[in-house]
C-alpha positions in Angstrom: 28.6 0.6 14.5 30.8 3.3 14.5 30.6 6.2 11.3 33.5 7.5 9.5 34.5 10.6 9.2 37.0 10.7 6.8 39.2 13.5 8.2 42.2 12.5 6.1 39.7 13.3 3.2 38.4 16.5 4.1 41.8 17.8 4.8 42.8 16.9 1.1 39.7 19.3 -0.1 40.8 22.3 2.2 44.7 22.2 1.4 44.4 21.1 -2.0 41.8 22.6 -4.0 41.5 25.5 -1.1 37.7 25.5 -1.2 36.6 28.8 0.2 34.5 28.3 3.9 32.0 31.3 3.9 29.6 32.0 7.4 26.8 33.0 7.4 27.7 36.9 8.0 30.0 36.7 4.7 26.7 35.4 2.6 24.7 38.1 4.2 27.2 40.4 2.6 25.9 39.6 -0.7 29.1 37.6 -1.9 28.2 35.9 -5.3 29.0 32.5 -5.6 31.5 31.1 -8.1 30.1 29.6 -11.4 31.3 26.2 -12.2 33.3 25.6 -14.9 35.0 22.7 -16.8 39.0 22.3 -16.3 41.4 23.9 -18.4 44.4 22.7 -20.4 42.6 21.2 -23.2 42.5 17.5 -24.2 46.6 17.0 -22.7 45.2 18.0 -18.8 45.7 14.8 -16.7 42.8 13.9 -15.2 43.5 14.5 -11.6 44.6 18.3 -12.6 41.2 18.6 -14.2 39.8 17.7 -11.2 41.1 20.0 -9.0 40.7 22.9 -11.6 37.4 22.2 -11.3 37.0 21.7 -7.7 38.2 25.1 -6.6 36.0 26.7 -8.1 33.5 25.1 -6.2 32.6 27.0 -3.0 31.2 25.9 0.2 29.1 28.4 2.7 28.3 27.3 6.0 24.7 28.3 7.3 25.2 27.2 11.2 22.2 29.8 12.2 20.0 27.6 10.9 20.6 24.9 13.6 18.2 26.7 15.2 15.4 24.9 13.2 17.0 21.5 14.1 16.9 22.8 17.9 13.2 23.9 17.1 12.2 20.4 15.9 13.7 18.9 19.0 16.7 16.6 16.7 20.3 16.7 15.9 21.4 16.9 12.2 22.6 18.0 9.2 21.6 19.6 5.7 23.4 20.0 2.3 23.1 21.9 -0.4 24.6 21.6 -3.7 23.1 24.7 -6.2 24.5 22.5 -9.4 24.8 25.7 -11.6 27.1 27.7 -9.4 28.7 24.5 -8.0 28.4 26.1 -4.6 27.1 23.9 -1.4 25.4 25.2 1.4 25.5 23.0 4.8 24.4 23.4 8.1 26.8 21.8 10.4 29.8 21.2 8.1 31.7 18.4 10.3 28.3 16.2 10.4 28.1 16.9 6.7 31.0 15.0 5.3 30.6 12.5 8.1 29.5 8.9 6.4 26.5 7.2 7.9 25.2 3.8 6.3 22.5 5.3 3.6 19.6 2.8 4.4 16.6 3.1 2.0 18.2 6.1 0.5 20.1 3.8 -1.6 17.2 2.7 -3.4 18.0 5.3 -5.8 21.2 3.6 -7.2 19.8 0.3 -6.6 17.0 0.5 -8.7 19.3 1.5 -11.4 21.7 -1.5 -10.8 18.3 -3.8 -10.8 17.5 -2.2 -14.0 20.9 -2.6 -15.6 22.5 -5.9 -14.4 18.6 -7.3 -15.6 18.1 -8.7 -11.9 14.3 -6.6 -13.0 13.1 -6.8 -16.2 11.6 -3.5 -16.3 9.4 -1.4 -13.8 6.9 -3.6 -14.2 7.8 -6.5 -12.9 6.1 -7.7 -9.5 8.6 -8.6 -7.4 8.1 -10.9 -4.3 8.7 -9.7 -0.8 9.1 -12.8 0.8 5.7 -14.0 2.5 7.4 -13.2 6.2 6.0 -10.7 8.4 7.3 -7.2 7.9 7.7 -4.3 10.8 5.5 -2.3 8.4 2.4 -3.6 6.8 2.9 -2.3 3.3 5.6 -4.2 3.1 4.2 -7.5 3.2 3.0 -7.2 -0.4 4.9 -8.3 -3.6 5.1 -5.1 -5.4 6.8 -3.3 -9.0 10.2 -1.7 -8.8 7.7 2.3 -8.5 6.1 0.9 -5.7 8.7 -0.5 -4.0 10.6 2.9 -3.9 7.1 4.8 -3.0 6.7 2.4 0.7 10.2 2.0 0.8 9.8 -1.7 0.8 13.2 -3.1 2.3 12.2 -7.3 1.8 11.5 -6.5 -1.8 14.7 -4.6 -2.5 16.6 -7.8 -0.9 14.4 -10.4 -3.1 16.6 -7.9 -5.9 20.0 -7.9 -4.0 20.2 -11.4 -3.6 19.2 -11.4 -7.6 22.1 -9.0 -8.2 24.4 -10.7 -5.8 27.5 -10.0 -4.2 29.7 -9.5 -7.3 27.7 -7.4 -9.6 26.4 -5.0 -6.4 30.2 -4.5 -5.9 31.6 -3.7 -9.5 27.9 -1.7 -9.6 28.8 0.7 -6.1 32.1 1.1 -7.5 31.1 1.9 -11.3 28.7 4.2 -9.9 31.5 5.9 -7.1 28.8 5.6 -4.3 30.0 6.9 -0.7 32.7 4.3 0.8 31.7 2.0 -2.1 32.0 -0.7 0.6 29.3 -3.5 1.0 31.1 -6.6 2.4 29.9 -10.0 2.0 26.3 -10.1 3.3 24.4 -8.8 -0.3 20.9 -8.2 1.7 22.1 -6.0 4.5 24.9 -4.0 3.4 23.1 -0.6 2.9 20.8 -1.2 6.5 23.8 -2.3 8.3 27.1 -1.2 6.2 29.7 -1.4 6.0 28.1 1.1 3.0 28.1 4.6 4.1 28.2 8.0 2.6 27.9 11.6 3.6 24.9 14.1 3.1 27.3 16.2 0.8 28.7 12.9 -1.5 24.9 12.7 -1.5 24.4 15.8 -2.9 27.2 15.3 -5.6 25.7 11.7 -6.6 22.3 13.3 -7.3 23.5 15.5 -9.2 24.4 13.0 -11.4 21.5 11.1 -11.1 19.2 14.4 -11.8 21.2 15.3 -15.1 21.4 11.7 -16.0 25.0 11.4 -15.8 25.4 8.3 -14.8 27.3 5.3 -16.4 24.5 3.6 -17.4 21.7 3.7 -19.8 19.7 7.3 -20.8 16.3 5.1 -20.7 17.0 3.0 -17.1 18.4 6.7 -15.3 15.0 8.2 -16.8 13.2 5.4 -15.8 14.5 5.8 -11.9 14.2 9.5 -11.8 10.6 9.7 -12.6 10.0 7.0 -9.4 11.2 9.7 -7.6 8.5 12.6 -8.3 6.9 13.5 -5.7 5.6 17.1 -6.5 5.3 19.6 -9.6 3.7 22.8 -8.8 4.4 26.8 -8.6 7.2 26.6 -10.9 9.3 23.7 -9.5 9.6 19.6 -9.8 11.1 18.3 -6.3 12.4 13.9 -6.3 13.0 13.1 -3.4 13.9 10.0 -1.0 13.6 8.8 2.2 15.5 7.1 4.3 15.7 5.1 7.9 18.8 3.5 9.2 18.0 1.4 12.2 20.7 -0.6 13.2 22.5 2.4 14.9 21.9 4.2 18.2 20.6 6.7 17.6 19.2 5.8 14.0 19.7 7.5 11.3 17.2 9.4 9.6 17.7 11.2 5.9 15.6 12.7 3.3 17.4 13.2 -0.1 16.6 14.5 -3.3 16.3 17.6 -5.8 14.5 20.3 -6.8 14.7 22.0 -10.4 13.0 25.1 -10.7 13.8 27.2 -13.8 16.9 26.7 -14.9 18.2 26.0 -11.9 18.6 22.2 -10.3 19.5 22.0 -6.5 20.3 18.1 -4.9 20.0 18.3 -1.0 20.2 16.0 1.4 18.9 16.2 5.3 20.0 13.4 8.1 18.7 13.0 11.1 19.5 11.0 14.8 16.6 9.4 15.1 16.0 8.5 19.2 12.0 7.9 18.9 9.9 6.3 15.6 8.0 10.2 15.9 11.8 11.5 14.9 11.4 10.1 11.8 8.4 12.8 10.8 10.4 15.7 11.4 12.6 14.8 8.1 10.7 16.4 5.1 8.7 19.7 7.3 12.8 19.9 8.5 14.0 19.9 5.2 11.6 22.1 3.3 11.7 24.5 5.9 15.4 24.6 5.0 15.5 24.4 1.1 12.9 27.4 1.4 15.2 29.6 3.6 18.2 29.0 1.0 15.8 29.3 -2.0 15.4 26.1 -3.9 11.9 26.4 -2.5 9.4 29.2 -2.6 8.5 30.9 0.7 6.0 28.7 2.3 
């Protein structure tokens, strides 16, 4: 399967709303990040202008030092960095970055949401079914509730929900939510394992941001409901959600770990992927990762 860049995309970003590229000596400098703020021009603004008054303020710094830690772990990848209050994103390997790869089991996140809100799941409660087939993982091969589902990453049981969802409402769904390519095609059980649904580590970063404030089109109680599913930790000062991920269908694989971490008053959404050449690749994702949201911060020094 062959990923999509989207050049025509990223060239829109740098001519148009002239983001600033930073390296990593300019950060070192001590530059301070732009804040983000809302567009000007008061209720008349169109709302593309708005958009791009926005969007320039936004700021993007490129850490390609820190490759060295992907060298270290023996893997090729990427990392973004979205710091939501300053609006500035941090990524290591900026081309890789905005490159779409299918999201796999990361798109649990806005699939449990859909589940929720098209009423293909009840609630969180609800057992779901698996199947009864045999699974490539043990764990799966147990009906399970939506929480559980998203904790063993449970593929079967998120298709039992897709074909409940089906084809139509997953569509107006991907598209109401603005998720990556907001492609899924026609088969309703495969299209996040095998596409044609893709989206980059930094579109990641922007979605979760959404999903972290709750700023999604969809209701306050069914975004709360998926965001405490993806708790993981709470300690020293800081809450990280996060997700995994596995794409298998491509050579290599793809391998992502996406979340956030508020701390303070501050809320960062990252989002690490991964070629995955050997099942041991797919452990290197989260010591990879926090490794990385240490160095830039979101994390205290380990």
């Amino acid at each position: 399967m062959q990923h999509s860049s989207d050049p025509a995309r990223r060239r829109r970003v740098r001519t148009t709303l002239g983001v600033a590229v930073l390296t990593a000596s300019a950060l070192f400098g001590g530059t301070a990040a732009h804040g983000a703020a809302g567009p000007s021009g008061g209720e008349t603004a169109a709302a593309g202008t708005a958009a791009a008054q926005s969007a320039v303020q936004q700021r993007t710094v490129v850490r390609d030092d820190l490759q060295a830690l992907f060298r270290q772990a023996g893997v090729r990848g990427t990392f973004a960095l979205l710091d939501v209050k300053t609006g500035q994103t941090t990524v290591v390997d900026r081309r890789r970055a905005e490159q779409r790869l299918i999201p796999a089991s990361t798109f649990k996140i806005p699939h449990a949401l859909i589940a929720l809100e098209t009423g293909a799941v009840k609630d969180e409660n609800e057992v779901i079914p698996y199947g009864g087939k045999p699974q490539r993982f043990p764990e799966w091969e147990h009906d399970m509730n939506l929480g559980d589902a998203i904790r063993v990453s449970n593929v079967p049981v998120f298709q039992t929900i897709a074909r409940r969802i089906g084809v139509k409402r997953e569509k107006q769904w991907v598209n109401r939510l603005g998720y990556g390519n907001r492609q899924i095609g026609t088969v309703v059980d495969q299209f996040w394992l095998e596409g044609p649904l893709e989206i980059s580590a930094t579109e990641q970063t922007r979605f979760l941001s959404r999903v972290a404030r709750g700023q999604l089109p969809a209701s306050q109680r069914n975004q709360r409901t998926v965001r405490e599913m993806l708790k993981i930790e709470e300690k020293d000062g800081y809450a990280l959600y996060a997700k995994t991920g596995w794409g298998m269908s491509t050579k290599p694989g793809i391998g992502w770990w996406v979340g956030w971490v508020e701390r303070g008053d501050r809320l960062y959404t990252f989002a690490l992927n991964i070629d995955v050449n050997a099942d041991e690749d797919t452990k290197k994702r989260m010591p990879l990762a926090r490794e990385l949201l240490s160095r830039l911060g979101a994390l205290p020094a380990a």
